[in-house]
C-alpha positions in Angstrom: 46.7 -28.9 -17.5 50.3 -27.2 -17.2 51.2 -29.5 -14.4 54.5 -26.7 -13.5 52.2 -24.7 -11.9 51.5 -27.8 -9.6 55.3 -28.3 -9.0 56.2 -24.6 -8.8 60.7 -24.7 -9.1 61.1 -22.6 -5.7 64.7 -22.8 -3.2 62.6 -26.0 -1.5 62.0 -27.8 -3.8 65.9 -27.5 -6.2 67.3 -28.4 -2.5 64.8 -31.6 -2.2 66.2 -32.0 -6.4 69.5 -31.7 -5.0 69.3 -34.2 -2.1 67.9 -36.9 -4.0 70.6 -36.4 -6.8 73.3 -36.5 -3.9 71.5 -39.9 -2.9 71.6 -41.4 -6.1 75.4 -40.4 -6.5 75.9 -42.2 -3.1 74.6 -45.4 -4.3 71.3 -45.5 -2.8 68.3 -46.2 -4.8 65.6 -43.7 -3.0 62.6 -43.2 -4.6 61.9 -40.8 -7.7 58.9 -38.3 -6.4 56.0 -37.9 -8.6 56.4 -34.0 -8.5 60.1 -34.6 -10.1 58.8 -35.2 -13.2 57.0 -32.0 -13.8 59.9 -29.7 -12.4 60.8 -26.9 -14.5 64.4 -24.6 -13.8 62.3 -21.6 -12.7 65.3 -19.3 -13.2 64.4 -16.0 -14.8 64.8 -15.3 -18.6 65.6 -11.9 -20.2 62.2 -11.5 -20.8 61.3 -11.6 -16.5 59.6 -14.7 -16.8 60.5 -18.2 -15.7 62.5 -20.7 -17.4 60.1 -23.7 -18.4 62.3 -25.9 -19.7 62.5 -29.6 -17.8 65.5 -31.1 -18.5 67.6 -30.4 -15.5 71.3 -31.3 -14.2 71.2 -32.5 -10.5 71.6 -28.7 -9.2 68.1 -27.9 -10.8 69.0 -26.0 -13.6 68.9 -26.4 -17.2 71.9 -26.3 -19.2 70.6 -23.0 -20.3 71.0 -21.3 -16.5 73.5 -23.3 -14.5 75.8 -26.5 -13.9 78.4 -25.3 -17.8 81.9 -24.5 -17.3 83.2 -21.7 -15.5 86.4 -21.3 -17.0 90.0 -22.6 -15.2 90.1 -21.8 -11.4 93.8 -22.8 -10.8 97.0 -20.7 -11.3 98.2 -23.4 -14.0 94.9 -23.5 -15.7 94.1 -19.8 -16.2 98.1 -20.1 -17.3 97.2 -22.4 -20.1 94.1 -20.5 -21.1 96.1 -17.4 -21.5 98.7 -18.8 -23.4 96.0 -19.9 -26.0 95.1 -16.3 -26.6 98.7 -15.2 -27.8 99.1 -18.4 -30.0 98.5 -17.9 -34.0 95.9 -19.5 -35.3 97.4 -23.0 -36.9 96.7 -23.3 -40.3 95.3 -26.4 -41.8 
């Protein structure tokens, strides 16, 4: 029994995944919900359907959809990242 189809990965439940990760970050110790467990990402693939994968980051996505690296937001950081483009390659 595919137990995700149970636990369906919809905006109510990733906000409930969200709130108990905030909790945990807070220092409480709230319980871990049964449906937790069988929680898939639910974003969509490039084939339409949805992810299945389970291991999730405390925004509810896999590290496959959501929660890498942007790139540099500030001034000084997208600096730096541009000045890495016009460097030579070092050579070893």
């Amino acid at each position: 029994m595919d137990r995700s189809k149970l636990f369906p990965s919809t905006p109510e439940t990733r906000k409930a995944w969200r709130e108990y990760w905030r909790r945990v970050r807070a220092g409480e110790d709230p319980e871990y919900p049964e449906w937790m467990e069988y929680m898939t990402c639910g974003a969509k693939t490039r084939a339409g359907t949805p992810c299945k994968r389970r291991d999730l980051y405390s925004n509810g996505r896999c590290r496959l959809h959501g929660g890498l690296s942007t790139g540099p937001t500030t001034p000084e950081g997208k600096k730096r990242a541009a000045e890495n483009g016009r460097r030579p390659k070092r050579k070893r």
